[in-house]
N, CA, C and O of each residue as an XYZ file, in Angstrom:
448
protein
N     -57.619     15.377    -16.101
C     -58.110     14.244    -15.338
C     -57.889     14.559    -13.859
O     -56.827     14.884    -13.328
N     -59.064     14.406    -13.303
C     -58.702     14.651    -11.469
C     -58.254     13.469    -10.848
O     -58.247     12.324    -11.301
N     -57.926     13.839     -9.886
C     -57.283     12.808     -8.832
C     -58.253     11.906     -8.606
O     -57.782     10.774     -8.487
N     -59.300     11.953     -8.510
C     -60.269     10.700     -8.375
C     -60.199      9.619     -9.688
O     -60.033      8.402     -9.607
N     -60.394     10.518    -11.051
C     -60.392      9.073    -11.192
C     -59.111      8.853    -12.069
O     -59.105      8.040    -12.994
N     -57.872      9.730    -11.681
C     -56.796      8.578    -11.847
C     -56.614      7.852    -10.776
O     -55.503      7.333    -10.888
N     -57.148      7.518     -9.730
C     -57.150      6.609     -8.891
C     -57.674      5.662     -9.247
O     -57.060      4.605     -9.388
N     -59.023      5.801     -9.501
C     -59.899      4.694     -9.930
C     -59.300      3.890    -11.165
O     -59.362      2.661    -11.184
N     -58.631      4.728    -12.347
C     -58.239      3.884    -13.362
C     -57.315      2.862    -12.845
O     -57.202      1.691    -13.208
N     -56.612      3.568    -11.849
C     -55.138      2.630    -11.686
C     -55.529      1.460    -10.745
O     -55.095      0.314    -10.864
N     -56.465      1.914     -9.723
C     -56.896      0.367     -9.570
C     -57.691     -0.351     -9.960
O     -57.701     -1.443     -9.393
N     -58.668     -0.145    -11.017
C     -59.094     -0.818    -12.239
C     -58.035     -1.752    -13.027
O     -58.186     -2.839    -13.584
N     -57.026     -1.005    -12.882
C     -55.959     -1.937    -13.718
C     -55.337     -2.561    -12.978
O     -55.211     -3.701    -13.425
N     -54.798     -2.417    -11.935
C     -54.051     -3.289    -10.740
C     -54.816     -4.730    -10.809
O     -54.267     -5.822    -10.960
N     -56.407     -4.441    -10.641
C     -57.253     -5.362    -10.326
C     -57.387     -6.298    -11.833
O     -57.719     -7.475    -11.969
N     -56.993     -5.281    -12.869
C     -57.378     -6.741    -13.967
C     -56.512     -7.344    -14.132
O     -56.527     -8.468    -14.633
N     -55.158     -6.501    -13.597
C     -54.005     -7.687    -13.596
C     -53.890     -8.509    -13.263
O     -53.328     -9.465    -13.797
N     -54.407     -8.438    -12.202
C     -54.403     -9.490    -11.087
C     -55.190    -10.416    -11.269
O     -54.910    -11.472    -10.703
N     -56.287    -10.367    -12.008
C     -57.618    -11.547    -11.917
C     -56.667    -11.845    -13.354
O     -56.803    -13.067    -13.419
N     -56.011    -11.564    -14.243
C     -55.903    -11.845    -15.682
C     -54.676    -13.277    -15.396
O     -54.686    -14.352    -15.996
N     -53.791    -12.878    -14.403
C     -52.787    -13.727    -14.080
C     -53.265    -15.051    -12.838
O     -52.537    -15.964    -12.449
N     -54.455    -14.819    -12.493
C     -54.697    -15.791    -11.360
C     -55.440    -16.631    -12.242
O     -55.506    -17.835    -11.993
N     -56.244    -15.945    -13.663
C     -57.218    -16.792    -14.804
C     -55.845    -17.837    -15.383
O     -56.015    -19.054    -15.326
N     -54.643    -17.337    -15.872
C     -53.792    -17.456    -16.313
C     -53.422    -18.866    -15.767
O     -53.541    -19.868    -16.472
N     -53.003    -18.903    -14.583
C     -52.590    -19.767    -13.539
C     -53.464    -21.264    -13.446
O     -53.166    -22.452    -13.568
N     -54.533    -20.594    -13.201
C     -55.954    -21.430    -13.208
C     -56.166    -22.693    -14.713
O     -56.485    -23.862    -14.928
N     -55.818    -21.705    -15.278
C     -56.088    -22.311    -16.846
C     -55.145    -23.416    -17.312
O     -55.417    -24.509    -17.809
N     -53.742    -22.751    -16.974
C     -52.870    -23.402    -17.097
C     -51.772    -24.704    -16.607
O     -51.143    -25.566    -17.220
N     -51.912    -24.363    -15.329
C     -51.665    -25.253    -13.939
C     -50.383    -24.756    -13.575
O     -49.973    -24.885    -12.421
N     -49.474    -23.996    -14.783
C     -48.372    -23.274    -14.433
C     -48.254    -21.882    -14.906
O     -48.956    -21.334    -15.756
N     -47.248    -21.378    -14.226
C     -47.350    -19.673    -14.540
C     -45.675    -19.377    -14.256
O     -45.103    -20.274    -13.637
N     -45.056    -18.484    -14.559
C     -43.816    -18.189    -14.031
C     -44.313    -17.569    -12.889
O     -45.486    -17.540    -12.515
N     -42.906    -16.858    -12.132
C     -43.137    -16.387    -10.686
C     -43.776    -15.038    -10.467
O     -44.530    -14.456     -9.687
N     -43.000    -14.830    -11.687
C     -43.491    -13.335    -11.626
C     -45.250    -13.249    -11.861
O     -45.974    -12.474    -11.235
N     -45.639    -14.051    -12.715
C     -47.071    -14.378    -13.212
C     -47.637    -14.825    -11.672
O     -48.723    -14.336    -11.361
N     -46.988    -15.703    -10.705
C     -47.618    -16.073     -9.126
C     -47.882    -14.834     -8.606
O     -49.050    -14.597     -8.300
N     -47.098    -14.045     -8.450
C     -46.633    -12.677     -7.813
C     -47.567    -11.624     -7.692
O     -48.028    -11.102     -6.677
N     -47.889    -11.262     -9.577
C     -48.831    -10.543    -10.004
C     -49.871    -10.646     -9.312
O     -50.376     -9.848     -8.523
N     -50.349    -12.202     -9.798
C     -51.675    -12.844     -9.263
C     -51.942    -12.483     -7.494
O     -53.036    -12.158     -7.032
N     -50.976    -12.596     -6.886
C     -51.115    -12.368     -5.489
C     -51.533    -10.941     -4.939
O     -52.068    -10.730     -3.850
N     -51.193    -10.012     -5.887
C     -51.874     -8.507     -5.982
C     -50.552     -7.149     -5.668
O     -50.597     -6.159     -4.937
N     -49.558     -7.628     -6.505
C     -48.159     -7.198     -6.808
C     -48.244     -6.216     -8.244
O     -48.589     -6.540     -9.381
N     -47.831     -5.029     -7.759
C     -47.253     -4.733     -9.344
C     -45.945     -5.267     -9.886
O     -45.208     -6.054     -9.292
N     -45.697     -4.620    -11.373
C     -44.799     -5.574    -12.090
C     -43.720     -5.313    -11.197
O     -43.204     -6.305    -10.683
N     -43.343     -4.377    -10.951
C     -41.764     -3.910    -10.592
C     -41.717     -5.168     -9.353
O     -40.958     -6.133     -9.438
N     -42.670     -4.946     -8.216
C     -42.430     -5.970     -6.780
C     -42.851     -7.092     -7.079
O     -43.071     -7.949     -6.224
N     -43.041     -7.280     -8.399
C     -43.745     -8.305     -9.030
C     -42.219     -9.244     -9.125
O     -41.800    -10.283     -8.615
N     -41.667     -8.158    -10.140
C     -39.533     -9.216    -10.706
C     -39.168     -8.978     -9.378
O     -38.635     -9.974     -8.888
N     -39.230     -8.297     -8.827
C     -38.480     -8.643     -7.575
C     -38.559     -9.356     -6.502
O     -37.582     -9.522     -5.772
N     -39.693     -9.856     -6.272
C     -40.083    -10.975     -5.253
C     -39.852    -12.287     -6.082
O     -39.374    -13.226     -5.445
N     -40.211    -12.554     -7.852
C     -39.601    -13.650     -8.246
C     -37.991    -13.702     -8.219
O     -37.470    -14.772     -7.906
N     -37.268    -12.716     -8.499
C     -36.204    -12.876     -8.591
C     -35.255    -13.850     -7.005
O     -34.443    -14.753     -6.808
N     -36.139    -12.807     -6.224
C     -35.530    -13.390     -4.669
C     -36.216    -15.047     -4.585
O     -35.578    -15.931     -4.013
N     -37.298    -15.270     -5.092
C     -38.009    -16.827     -4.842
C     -37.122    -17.897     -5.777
O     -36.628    -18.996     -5.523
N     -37.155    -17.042     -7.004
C     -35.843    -17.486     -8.299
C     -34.682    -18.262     -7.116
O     -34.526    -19.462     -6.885
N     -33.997    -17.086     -6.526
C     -32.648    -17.843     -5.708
C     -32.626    -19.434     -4.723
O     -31.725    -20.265     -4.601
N     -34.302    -19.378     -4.018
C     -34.699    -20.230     -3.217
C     -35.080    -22.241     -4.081
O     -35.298    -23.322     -3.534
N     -34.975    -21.800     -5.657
C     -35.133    -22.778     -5.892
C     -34.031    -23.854     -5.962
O     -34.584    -24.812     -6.501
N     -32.850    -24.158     -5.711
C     -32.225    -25.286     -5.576
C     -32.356    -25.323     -4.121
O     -32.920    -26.382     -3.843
N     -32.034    -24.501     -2.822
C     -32.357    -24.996     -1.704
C     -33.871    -25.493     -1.578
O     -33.971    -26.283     -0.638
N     -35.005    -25.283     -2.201
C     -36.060    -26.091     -1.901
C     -36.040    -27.412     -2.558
O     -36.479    -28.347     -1.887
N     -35.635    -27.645     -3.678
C     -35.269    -28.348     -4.541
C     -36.546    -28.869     -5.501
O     -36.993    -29.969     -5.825
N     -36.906    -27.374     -5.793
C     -38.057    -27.151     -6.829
C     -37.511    -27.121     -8.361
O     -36.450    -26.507     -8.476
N     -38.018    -27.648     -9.503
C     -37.429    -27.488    -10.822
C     -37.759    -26.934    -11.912
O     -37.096    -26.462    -12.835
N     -39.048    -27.053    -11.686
C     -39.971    -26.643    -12.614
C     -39.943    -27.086    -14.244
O     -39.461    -28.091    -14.766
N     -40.708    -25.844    -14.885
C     -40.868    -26.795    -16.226
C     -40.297    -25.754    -17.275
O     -40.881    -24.671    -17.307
N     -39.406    -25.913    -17.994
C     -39.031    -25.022    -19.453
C     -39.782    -24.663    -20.647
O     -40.190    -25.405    -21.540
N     -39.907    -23.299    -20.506
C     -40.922    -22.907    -22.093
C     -40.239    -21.725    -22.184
O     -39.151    -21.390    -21.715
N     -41.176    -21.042    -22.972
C     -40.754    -20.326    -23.605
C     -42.007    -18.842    -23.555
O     -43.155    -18.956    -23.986
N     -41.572    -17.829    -23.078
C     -42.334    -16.415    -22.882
C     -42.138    -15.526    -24.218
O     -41.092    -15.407    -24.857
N     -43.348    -14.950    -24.482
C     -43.080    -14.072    -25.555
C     -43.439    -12.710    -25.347
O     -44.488    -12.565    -24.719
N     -42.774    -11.536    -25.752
C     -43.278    -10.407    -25.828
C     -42.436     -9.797    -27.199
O     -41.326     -9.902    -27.721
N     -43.982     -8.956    -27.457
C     -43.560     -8.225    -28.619
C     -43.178     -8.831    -30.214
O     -42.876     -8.267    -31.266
N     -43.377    -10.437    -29.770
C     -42.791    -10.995    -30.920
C     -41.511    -12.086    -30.787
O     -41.206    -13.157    -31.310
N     -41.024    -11.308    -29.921
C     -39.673    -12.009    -29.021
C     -40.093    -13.139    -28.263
O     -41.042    -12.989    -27.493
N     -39.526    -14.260    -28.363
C     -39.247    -15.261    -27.488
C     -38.048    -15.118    -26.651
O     -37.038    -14.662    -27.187
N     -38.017    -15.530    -25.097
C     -37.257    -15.961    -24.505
C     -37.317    -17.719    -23.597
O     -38.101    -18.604    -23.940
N     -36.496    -17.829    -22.663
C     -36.764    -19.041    -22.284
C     -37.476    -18.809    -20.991
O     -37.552    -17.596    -20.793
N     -37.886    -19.330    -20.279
C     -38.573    -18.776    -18.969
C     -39.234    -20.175    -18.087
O     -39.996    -20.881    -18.747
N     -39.019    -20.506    -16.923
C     -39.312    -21.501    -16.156
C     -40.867    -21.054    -15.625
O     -41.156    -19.888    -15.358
N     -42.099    -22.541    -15.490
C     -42.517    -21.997    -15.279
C     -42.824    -23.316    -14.116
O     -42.404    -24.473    -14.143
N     -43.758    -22.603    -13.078
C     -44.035    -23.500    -11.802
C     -45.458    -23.436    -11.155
O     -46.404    -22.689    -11.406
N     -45.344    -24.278    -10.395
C     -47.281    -24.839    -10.055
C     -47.583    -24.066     -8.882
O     -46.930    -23.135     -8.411
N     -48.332    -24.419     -8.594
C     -48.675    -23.203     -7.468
C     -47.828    -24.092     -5.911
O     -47.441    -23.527     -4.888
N     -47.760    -25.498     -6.216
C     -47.118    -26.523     -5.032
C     -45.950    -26.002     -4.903
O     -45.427    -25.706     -3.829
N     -45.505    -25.869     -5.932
C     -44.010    -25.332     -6.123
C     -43.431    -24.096     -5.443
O     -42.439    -23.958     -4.728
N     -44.513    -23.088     -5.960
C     -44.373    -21.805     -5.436
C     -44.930    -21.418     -3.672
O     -44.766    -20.415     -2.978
N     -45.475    -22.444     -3.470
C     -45.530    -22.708     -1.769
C     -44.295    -23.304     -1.288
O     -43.848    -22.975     -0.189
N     -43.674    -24.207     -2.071
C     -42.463    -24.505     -1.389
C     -41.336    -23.592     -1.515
O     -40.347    -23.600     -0.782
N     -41.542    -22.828     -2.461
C     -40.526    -21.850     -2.751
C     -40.903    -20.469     -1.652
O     -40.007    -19.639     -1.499
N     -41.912    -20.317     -1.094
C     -42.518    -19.094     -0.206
C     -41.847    -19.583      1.153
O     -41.483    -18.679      1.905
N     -41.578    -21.250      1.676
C     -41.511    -21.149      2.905
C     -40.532    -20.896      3.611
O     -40.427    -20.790      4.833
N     -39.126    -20.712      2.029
C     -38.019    -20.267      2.461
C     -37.594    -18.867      2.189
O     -36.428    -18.476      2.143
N     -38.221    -18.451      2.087
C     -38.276    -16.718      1.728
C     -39.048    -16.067      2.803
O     -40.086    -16.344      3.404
N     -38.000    -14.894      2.848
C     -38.330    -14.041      3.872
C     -37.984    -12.957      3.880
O     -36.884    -12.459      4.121
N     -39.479    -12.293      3.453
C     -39.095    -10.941      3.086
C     -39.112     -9.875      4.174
O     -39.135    -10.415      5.280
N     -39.109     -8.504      4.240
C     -38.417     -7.591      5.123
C     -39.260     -6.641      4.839
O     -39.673     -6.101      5.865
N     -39.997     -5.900      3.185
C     -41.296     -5.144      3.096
C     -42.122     -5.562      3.539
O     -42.200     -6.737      3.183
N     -42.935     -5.279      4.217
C     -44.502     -5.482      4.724
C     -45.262     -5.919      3.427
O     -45.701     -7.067      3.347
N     -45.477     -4.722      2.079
C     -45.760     -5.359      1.284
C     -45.631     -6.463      0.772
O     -46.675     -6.898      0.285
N     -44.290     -7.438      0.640
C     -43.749     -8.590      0.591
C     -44.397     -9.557      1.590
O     -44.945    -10.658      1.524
N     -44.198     -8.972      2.217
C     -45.031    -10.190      3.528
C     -46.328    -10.460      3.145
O     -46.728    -11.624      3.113
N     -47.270     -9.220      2.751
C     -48.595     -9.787      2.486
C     -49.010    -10.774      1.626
O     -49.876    -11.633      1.787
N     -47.723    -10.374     -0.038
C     -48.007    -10.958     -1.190
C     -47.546    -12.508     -0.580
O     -48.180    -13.468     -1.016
N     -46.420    -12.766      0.448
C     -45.984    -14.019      0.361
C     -47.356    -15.350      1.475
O     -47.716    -16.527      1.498
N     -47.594    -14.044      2.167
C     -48.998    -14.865      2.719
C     -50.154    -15.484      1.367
O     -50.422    -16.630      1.005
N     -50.485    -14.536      1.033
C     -51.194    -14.797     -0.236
C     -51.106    -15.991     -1.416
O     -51.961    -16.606     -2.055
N     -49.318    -16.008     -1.373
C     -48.734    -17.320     -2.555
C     -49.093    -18.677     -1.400
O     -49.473    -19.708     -1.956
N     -49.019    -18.707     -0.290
C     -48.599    -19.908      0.825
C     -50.136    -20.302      0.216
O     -50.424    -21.354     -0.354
N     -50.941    -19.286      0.468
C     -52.231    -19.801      0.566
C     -53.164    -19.772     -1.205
O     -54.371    -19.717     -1.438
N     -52.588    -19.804     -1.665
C     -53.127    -19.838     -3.125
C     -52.746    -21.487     -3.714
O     -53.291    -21.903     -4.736
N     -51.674    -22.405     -2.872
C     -51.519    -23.440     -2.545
C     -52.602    -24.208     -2.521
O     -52.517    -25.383     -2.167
């Protein structure tokens, strides 16, 4: 495979991630953070890590969200999930330091 189109595959896939989790969102009215994140045009990895840091911001915003339950593989876990209002209030106290971060958090303010 040449360098062209493992390029092309990988942002073929970046891109269906991204529309798959913003359909997700859309459909649903809630998504976890990491699911906001994605949607904003994040891979997975800066994906847990920008929720994780937004994760910390929720009792100082005094966002709560809603309890369910995520599955993979078969596995259930528990997993919070939040509205997009939510996740604007949770963006305005976060402040990130990657550039990349900065773009995705412009992106959540305005997906609001």
């Amino acid at each position: 495979m040449n360098t062209r189109t493992r390029t092309a595959r990988r942002t073929l896939r970046d891109r269906t991630r991204s529309q798959r989790a913003t359909a997700k969102i859309r459909r649903e009215g809630v998504a976890t953070l990491a699911t906001h994140a994605i949607s904003a045009g994040l891979g997975i990895r800066e994906a847990a890590s920008v929720a994780g840091s937004l994760r910390d911001k929720t009792e100082k915003a005094g966002v709560v969200g809603i309890a369910g339950f995520s599955f993979r593989k078969g596995v259930s876990r528990p997993c919070t999930r939040y509205s997009s209002a939510d996740v604007a209030a949770l963006v305005a106290y976060y402040r990130p330091r990657k550039p990349a971060y900065r773009l995705a958090v412009a992106r959540l303010a305005l997906a609001a």
